[in-house]
Every structure is written in structure tokens, then in C-alpha cells.
N, CA, C and O atoms as a Tripos MOL2 file, in Angstrom:
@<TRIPOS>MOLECULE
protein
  308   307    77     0     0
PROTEIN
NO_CHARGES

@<TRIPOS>ATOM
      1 N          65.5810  105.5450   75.4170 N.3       1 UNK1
      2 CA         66.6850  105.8470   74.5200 C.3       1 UNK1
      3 C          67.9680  105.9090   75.3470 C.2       1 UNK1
      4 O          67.9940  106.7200   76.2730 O.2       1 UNK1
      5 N          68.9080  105.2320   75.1410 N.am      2 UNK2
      6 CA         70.0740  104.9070   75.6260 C.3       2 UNK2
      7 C          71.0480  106.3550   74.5210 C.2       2 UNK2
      8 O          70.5720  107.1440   73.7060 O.2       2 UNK2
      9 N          72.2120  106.2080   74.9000 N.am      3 UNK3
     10 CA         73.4310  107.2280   73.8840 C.3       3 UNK3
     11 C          75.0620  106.0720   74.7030 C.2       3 UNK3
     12 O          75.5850  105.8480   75.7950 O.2       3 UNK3
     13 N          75.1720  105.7930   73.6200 N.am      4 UNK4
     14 CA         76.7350  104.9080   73.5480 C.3       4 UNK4
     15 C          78.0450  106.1950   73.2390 C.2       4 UNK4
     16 O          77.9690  106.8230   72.1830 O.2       4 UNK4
     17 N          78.9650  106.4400   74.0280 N.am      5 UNK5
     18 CA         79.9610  106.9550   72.9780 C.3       5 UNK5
     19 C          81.5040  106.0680   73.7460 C.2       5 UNK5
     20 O          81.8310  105.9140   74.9230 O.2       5 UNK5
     21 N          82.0430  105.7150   72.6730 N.am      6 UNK6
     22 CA         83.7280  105.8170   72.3570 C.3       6 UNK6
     23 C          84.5440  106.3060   72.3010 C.2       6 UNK6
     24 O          84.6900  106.7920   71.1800 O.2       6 UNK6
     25 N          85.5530  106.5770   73.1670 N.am      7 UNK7
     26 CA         86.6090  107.0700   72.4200 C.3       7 UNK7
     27 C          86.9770  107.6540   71.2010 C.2       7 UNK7
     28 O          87.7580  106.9210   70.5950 O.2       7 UNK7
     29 N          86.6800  108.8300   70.5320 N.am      8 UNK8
     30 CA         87.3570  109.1220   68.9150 C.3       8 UNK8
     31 C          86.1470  108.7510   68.3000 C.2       8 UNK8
     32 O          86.3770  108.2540   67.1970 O.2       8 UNK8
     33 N          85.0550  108.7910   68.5500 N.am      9 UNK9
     34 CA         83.6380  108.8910   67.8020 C.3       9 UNK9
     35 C          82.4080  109.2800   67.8280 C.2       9 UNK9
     36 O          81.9610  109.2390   68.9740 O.2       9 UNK9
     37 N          81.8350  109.5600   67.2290 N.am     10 UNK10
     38 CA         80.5310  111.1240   67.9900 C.3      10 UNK10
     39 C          79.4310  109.2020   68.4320 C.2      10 UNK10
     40 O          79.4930  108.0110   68.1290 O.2      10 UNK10
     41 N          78.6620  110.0690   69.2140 N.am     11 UNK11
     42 CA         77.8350  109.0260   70.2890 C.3      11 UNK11
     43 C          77.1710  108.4470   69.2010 C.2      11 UNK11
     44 O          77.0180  108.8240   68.0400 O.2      11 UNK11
     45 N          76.7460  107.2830   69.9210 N.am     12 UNK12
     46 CA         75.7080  106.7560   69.3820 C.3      12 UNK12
     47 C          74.6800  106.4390   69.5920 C.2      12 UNK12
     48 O          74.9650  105.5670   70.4120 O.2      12 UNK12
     49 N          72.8270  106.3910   69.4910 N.am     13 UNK13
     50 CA         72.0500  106.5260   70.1750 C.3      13 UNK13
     51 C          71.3440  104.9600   69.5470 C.2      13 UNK13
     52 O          71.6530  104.3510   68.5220 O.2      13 UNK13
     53 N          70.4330  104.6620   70.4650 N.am     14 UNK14
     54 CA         69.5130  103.0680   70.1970 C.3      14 UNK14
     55 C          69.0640  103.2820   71.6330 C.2      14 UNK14
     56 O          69.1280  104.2600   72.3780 O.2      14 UNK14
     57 N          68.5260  101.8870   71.8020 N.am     15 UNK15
     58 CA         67.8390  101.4890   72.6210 C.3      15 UNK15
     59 C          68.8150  100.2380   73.3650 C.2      15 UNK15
     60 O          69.5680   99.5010   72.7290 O.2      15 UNK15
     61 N          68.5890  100.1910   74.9830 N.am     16 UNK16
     62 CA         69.0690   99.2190   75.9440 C.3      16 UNK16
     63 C          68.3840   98.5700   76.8140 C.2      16 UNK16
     64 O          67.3520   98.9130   77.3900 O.2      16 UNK16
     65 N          69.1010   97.4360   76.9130 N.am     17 UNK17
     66 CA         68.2880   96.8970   78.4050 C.3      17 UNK17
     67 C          69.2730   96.6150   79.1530 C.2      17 UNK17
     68 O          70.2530   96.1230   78.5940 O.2      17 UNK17
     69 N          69.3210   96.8370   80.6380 N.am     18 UNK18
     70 CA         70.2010   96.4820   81.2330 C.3      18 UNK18
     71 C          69.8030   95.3700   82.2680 C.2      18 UNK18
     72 O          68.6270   95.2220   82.6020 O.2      18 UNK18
     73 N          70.8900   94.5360   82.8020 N.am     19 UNK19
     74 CA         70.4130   93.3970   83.6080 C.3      19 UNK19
     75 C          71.6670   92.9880   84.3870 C.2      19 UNK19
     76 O          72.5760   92.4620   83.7440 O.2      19 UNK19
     77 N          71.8350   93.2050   85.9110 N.am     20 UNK20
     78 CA         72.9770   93.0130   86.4730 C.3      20 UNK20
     79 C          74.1810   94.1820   85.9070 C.2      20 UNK20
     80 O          73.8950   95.3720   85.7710 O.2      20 UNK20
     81 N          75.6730   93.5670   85.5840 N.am     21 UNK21
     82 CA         76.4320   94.2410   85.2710 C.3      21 UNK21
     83 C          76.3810   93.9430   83.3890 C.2      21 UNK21
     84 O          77.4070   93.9430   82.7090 O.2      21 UNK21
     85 N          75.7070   93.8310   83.1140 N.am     22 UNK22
     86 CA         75.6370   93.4870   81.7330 C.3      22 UNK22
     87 C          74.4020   94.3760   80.9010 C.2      22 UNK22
     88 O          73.2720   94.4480   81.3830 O.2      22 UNK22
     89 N          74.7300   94.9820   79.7110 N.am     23 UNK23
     90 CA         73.6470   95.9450   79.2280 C.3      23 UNK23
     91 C          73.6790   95.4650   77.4190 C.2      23 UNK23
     92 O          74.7120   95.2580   76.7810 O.2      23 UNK23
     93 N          72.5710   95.3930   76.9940 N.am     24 UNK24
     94 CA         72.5130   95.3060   75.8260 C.3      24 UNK24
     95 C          71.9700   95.9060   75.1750 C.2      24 UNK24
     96 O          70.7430   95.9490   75.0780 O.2      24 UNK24
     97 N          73.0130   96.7070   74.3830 N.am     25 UNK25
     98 CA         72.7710   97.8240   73.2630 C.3      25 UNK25
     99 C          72.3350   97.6040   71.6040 C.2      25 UNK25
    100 O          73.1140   97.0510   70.8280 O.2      25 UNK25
    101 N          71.3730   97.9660   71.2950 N.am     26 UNK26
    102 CA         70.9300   98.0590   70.0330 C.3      26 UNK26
    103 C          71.0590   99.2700   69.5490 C.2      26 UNK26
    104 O          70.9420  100.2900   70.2280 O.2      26 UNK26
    105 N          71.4260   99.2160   67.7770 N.am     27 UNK27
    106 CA         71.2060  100.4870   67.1000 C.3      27 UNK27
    107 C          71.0600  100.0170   65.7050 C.2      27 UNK27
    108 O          71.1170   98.8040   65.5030 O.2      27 UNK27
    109 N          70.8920  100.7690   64.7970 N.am     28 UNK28
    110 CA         70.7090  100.5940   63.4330 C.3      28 UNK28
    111 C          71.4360  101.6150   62.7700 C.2      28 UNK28
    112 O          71.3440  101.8210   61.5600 O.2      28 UNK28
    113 N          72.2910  102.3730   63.6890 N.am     29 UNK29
    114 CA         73.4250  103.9880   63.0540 C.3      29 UNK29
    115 C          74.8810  103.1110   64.0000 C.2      29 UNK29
    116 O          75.0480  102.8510   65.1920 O.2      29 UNK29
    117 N          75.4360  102.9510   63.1690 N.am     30 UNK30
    118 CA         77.3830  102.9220   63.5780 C.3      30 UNK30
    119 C          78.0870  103.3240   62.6450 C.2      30 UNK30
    120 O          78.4230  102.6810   61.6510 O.2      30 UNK30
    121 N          78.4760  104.9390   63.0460 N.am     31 UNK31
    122 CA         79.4890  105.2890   62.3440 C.3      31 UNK31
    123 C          80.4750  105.1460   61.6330 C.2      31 UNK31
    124 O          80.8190  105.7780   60.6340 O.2      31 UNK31
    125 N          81.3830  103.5100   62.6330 N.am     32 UNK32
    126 CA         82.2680  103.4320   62.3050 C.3      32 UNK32
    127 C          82.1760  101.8860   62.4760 C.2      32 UNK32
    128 O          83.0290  101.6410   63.3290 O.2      32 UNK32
    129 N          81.6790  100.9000   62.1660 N.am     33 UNK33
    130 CA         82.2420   99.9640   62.3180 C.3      33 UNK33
    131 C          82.9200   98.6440   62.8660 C.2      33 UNK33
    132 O          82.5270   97.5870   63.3600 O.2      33 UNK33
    133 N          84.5210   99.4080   62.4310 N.am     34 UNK34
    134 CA         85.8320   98.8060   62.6110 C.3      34 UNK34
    135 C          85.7930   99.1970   63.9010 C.2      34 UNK34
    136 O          86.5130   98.4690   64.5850 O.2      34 UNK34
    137 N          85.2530  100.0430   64.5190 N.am     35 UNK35
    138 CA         85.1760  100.7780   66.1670 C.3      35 UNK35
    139 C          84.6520   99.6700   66.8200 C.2      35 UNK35
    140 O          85.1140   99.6880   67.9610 O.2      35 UNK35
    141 N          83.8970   98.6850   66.6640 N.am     36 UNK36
    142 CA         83.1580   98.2280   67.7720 C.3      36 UNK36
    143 C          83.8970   96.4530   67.3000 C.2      36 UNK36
    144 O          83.4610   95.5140   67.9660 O.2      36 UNK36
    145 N          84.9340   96.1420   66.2120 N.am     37 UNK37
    146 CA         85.4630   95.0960   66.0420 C.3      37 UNK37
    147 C          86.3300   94.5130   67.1480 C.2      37 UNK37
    148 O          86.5990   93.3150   67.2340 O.2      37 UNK37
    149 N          86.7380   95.4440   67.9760 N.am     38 UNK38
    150 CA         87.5990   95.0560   68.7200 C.3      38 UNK38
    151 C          86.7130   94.9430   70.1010 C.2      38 UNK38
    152 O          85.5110   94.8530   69.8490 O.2      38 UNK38
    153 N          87.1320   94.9220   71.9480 N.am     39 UNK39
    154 CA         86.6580   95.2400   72.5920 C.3      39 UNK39
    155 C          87.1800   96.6780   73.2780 C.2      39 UNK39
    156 O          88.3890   96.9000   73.3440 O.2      39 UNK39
    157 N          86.5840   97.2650   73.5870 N.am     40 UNK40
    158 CA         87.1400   98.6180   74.1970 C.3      40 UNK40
    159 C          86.1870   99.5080   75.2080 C.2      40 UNK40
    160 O          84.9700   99.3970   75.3550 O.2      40 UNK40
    161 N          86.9960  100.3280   75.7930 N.am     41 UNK41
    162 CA         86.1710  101.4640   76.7270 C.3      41 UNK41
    163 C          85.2670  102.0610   76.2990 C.2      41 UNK41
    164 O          85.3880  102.4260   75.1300 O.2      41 UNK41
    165 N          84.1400  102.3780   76.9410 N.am     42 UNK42
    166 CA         83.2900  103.3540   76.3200 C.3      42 UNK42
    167 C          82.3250  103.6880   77.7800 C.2      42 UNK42
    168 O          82.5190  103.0340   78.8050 O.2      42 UNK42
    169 N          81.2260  104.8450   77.7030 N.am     43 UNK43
    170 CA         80.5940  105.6550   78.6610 C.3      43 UNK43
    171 C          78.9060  105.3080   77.8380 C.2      43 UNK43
    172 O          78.6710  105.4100   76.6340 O.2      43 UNK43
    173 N          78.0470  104.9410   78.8060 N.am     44 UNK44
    174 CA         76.7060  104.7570   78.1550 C.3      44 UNK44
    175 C          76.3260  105.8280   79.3710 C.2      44 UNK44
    176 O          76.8990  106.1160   80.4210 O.2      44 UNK44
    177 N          75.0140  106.3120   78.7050 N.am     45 UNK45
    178 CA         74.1310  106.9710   79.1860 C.3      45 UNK45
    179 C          72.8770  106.3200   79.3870 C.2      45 UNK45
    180 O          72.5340  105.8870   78.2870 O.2      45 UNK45
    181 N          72.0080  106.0330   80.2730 N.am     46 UNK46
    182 CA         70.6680  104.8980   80.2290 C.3      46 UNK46
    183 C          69.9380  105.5230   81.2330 C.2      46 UNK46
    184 O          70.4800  105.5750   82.3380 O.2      46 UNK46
    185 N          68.5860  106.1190   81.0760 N.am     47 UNK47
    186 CA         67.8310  106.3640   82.5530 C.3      47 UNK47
    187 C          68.0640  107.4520   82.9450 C.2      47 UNK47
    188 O          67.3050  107.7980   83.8510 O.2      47 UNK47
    189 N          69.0930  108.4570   82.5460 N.am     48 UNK48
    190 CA         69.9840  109.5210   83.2670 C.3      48 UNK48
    191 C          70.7010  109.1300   84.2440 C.2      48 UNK48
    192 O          70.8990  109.7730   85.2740 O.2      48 UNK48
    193 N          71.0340  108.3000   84.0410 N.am     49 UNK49
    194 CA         72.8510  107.5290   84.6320 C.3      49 UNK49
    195 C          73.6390  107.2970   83.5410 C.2      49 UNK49
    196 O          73.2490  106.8240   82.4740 O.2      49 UNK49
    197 N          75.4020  107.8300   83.9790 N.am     50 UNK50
    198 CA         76.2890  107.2090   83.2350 C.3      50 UNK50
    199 C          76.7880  106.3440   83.7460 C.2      50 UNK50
    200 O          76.8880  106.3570   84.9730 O.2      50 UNK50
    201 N          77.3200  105.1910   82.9280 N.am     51 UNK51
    202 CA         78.1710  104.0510   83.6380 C.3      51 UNK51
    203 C          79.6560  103.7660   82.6180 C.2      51 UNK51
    204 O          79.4010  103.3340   81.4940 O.2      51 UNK51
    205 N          80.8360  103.9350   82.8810 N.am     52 UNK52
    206 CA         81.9310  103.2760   82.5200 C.3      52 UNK52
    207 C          81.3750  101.5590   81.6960 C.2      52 UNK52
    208 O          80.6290  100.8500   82.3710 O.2      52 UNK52
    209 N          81.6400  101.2590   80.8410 N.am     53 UNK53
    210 CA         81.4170  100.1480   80.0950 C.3      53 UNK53
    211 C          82.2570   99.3680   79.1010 C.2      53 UNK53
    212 O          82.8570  100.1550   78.3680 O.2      53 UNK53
    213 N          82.4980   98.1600   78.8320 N.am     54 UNK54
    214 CA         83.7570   97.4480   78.1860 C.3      54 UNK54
    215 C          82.8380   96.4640   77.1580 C.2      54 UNK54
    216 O          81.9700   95.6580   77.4940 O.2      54 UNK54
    217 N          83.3290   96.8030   75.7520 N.am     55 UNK55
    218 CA         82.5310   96.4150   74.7940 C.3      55 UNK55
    219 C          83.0450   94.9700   74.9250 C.2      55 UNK55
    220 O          84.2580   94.7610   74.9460 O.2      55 UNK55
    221 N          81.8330   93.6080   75.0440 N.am     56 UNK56
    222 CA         82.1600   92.2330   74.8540 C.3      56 UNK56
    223 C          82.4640   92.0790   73.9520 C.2      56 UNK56
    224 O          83.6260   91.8660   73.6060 O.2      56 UNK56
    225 N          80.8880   92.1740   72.8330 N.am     57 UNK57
    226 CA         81.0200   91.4200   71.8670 C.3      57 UNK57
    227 C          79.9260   92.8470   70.7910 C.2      57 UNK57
    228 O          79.2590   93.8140   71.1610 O.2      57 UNK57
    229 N          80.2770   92.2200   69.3070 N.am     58 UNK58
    230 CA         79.2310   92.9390   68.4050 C.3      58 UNK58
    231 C          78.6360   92.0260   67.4420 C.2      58 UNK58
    232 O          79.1080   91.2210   66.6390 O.2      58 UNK58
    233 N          77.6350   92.3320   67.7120 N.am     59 UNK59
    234 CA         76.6140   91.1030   65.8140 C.3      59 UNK59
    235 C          76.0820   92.3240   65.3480 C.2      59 UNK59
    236 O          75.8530   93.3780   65.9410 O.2      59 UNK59
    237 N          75.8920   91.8980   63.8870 N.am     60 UNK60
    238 CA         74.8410   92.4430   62.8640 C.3      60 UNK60
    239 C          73.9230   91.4880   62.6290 C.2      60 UNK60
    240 O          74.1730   90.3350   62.2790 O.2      60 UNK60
    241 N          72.6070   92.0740   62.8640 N.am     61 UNK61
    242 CA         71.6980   91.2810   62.7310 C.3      61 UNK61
    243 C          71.1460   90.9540   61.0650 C.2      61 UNK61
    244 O          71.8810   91.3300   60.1530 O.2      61 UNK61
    245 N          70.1100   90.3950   60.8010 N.am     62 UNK62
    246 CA         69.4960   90.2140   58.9420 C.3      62 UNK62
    247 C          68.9980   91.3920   59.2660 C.2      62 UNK62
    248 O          69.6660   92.1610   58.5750 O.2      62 UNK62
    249 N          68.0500   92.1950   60.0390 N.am     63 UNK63
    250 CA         67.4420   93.2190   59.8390 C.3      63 UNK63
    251 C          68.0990   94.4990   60.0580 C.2      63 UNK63
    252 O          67.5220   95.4820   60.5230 O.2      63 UNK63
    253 N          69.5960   94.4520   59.6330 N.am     64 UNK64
    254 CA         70.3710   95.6510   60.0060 C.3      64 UNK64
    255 C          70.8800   96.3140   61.3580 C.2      64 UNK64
    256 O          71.6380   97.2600   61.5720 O.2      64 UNK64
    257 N          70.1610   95.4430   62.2010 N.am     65 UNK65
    258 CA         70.3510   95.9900   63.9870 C.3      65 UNK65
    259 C          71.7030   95.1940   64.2390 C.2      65 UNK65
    260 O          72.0100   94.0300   63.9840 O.2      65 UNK65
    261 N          72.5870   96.5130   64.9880 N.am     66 UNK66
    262 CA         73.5390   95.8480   65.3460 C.3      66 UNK66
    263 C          73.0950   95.6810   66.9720 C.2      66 UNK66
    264 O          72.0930   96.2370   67.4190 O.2      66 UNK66
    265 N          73.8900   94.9270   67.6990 N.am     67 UNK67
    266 CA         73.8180   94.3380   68.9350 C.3      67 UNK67
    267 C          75.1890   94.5810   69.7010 C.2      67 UNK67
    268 O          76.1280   94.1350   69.0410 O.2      67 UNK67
    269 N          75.4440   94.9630   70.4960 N.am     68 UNK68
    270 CA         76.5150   95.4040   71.4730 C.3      68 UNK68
    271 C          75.9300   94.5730   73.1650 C.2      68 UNK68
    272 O          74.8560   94.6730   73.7590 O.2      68 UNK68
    273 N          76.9880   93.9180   73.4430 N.am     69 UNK69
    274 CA         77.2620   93.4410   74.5820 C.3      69 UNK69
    275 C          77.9460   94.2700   75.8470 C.2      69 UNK69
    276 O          79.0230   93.9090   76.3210 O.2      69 UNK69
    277 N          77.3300   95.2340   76.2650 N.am     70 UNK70
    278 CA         78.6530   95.9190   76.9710 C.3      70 UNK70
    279 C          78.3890   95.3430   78.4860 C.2      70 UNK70
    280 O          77.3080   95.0390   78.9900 O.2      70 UNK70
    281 N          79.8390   95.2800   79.1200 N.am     71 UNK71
    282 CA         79.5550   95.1930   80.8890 C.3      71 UNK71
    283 C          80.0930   96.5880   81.3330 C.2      71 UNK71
    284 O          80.8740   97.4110   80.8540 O.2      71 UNK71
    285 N          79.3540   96.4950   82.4250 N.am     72 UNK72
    286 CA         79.3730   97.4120   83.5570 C.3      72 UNK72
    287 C          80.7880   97.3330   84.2270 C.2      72 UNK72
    288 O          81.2630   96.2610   84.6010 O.2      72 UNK72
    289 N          81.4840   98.6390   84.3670 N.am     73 UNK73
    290 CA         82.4780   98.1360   85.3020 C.3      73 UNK73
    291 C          81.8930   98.2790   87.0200 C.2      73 UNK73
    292 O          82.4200   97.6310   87.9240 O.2      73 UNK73
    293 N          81.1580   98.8860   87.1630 N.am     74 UNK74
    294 CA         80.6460   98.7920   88.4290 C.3      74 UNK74
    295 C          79.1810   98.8730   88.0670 C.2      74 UNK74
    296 O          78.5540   99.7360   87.4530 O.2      74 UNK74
    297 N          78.7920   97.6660   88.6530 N.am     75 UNK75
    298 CA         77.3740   97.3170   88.2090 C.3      75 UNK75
    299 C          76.4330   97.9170   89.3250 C.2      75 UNK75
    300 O          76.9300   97.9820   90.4490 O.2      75 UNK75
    301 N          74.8720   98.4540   89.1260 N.am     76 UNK76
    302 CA         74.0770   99.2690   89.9680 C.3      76 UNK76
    303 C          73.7290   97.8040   90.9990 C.2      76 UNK76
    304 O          73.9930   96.6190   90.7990 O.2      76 UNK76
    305 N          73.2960   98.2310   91.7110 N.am     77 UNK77
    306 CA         72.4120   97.4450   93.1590 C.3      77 UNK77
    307 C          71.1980   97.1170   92.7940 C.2      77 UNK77
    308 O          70.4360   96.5810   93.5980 O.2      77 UNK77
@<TRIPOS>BOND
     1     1     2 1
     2     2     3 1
     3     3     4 2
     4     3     5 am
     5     5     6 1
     6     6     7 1
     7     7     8 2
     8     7     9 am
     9     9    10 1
    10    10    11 1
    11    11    12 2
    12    11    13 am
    13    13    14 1
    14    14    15 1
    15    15    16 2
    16    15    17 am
    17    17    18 1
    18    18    19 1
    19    19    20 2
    20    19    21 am
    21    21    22 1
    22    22    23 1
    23    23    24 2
    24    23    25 am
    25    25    26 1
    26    26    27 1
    27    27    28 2
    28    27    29 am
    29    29    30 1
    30    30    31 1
    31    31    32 2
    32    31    33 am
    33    33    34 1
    34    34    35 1
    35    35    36 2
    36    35    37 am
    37    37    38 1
    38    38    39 1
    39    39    40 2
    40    39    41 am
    41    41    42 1
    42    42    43 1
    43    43    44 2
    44    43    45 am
    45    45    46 1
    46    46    47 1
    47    47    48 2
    48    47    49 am
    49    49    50 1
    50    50    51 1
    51    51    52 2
    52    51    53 am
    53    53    54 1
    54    54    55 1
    55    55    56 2
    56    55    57 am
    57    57    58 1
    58    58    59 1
    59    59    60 2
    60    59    61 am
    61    61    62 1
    62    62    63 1
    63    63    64 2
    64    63    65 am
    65    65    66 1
    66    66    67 1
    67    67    68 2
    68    67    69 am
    69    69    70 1
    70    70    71 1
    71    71    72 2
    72    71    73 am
    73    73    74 1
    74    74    75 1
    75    75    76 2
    76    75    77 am
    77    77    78 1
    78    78    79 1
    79    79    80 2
    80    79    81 am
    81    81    82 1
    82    82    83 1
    83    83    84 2
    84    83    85 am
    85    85    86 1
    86    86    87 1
    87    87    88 2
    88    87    89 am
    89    89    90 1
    90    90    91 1
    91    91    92 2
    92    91    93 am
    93    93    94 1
    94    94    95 1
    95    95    96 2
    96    95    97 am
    97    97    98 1
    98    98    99 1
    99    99   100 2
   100    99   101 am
   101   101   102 1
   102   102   103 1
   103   103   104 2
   104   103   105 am
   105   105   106 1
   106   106   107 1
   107   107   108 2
   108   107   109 am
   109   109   110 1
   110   110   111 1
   111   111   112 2
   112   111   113 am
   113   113   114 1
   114   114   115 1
   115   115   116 2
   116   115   117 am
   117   117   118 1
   118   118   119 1
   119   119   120 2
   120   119   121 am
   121   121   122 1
   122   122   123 1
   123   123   124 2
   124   123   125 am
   125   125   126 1
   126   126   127 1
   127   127   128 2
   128   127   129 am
   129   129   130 1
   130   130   131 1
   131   131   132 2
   132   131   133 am
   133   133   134 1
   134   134   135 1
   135   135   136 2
   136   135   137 am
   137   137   138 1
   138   138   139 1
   139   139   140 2
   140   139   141 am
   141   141   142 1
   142   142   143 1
   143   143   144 2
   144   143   145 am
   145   145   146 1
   146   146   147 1
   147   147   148 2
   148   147   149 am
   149   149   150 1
   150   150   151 1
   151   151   152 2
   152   151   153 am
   153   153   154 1
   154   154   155 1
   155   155   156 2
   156   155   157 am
   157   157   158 1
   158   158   159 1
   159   159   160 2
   160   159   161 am
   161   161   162 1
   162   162   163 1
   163   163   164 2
   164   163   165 am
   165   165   166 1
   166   166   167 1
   167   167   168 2
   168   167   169 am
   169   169   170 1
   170   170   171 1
   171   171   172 2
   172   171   173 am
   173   173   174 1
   174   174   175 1
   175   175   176 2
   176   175   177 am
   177   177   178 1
   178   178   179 1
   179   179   180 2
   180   179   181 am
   181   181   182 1
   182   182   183 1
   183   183   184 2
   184   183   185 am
   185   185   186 1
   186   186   187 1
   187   187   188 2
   188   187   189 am
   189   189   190 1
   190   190   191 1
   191   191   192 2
   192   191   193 am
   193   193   194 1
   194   194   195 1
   195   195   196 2
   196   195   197 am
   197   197   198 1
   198   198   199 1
   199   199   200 2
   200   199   201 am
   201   201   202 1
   202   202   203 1
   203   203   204 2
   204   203   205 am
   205   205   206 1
   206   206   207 1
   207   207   208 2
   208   207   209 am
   209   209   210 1
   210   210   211 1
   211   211   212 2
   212   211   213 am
   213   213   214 1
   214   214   215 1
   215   215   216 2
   216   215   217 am
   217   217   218 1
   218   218   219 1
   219   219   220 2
   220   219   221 am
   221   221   222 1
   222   222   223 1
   223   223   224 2
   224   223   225 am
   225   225   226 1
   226   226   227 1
   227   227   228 2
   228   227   229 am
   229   229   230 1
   230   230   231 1
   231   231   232 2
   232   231   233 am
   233   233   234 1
   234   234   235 1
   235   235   236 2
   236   235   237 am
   237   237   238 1
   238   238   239 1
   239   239   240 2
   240   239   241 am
   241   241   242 1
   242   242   243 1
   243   243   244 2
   244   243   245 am
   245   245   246 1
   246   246   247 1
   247   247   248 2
   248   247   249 am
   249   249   250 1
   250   250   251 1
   251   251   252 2
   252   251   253 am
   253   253   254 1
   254   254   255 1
   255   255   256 2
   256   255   257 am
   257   257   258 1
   258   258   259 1
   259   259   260 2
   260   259   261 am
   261   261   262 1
   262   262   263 1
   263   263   264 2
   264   263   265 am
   265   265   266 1
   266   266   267 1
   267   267   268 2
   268   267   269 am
   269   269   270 1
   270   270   271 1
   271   271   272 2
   272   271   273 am
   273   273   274 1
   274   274   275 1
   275   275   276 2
   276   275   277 am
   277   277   278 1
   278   278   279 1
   279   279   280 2
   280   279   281 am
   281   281   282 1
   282   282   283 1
   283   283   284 2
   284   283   285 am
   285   285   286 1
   286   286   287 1
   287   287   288 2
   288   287   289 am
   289   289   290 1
   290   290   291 1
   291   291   292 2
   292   291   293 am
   293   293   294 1
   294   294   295 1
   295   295   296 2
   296   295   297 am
   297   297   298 1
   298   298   299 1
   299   299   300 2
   300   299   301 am
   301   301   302 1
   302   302   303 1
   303   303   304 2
   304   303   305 am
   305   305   306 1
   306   306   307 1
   307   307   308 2
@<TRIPOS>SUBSTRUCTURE
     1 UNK1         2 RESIDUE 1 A UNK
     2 UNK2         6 RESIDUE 1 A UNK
     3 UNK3        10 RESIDUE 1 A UNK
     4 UNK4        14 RESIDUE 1 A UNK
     5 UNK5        18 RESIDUE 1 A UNK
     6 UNK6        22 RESIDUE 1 A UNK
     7 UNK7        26 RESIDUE 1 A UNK
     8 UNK8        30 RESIDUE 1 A UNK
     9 UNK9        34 RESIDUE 1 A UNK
    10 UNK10       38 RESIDUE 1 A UNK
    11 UNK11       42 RESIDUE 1 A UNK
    12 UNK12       46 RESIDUE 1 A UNK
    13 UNK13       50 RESIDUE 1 A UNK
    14 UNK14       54 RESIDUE 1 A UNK
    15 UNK15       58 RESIDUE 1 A UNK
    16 UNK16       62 RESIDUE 1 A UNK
    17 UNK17       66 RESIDUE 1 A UNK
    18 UNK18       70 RESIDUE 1 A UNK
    19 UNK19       74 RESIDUE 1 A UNK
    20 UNK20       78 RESIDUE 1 A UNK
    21 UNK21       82 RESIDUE 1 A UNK
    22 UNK22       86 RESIDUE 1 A UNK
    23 UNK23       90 RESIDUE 1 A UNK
    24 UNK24       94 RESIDUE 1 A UNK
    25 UNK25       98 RESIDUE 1 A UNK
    26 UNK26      102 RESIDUE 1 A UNK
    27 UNK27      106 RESIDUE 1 A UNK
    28 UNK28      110 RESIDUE 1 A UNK
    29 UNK29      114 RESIDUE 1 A UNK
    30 UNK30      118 RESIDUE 1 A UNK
    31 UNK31      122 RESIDUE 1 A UNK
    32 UNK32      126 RESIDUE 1 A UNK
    33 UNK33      130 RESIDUE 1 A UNK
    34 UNK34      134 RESIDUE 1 A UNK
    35 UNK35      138 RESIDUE 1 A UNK
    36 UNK36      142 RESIDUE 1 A UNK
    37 UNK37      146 RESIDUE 1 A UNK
    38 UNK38      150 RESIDUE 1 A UNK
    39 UNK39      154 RESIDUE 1 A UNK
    40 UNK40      158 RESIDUE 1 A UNK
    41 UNK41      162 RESIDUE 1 A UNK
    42 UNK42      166 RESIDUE 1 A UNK
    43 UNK43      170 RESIDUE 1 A UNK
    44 UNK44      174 RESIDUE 1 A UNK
    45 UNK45      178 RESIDUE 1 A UNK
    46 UNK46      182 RESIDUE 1 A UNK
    47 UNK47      186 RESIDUE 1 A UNK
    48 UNK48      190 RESIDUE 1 A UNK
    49 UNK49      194 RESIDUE 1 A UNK
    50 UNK50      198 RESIDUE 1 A UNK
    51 UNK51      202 RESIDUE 1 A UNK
    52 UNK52      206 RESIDUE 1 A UNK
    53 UNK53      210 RESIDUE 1 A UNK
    54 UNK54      214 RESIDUE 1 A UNK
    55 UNK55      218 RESIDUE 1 A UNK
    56 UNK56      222 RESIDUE 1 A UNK
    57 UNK57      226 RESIDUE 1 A UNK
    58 UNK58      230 RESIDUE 1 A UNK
    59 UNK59      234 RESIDUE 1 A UNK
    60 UNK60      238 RESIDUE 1 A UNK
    61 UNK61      242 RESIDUE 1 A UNK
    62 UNK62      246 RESIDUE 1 A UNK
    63 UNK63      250 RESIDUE 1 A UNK
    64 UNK64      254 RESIDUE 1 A UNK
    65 UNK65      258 RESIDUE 1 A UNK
    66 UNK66      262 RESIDUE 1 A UNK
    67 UNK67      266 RESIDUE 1 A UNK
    68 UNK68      270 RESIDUE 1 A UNK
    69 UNK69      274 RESIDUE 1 A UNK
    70 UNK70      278 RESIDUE 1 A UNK
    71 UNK71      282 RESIDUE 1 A UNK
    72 UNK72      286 RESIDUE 1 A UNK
    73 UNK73      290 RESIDUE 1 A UNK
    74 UNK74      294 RESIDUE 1 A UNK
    75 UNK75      298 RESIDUE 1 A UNK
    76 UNK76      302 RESIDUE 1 A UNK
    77 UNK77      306 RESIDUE 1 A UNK
């Protein structure tokens, strides 16, 4: 279990995989949206590490899962 939060919005929890400086976030709860339309800052939690993160991209999937692209600003070793 991963936890996503934003700027100006209570966290959000799903599942991740991470790979290099690149992590991909799933959930089926987004509060808000219009929040993840744009790209922006945000703090993930994964593993019991936090990492600084910059939203790429967002899809909605047919089965309701949204998909978040985030990178790492400093990616692990």
C-alpha cells in the first residue's frame, strides 16, 4: 500500500510500483479530480520511504482505476 498526497488535499491511498525514477500509482478513490488534470508536486509514501514526486500524466481506466505517472525527483539506487 502506497499513500499519494498533494498539495490542498487529504492523501490518497492505492497501490505502486516503482522502477528507476519513475513510480506508478493506482487507485480507485480521487477526491478531487481536477487535482491530478494538471501536472504538479506531490510527496508519496512507498515501503516506508518518502520521495518528492511530479505528477506526468493521469488515465481513467474502463474498470474505474485511475493511473498516475509520477517521477522521482531524486530517484533511489
Amino acid at each position: 500500500m502506497a499513500k499519494l498526497t498533494f498539495e490542498g488535499m487529504p492523501p490518497i491511498e492505492g497501490s505502486a510500483e516503482a522502477g528507476g525514477d519513475y513510480v506508478r500509482f493506482r487507485t480507485d478513490s480521487l477526491p478531487d479530480a481536477d487535482a491530478v488534470a494538471e501536472p504538479r508536486d506531490g510527496m508519496i509514501d512507498l515501503d516506508g520511504q518518502s520521495a518528492k514526486v511530479f505528477l506526468e500524466s493521469a488515465q481513467t481506466h474502463d474498470d474505474g482505476v485511475i493511473e498516475l505517472v509520477l517521477r522521482r525527483y531524486s530517484p533511489s539506487a
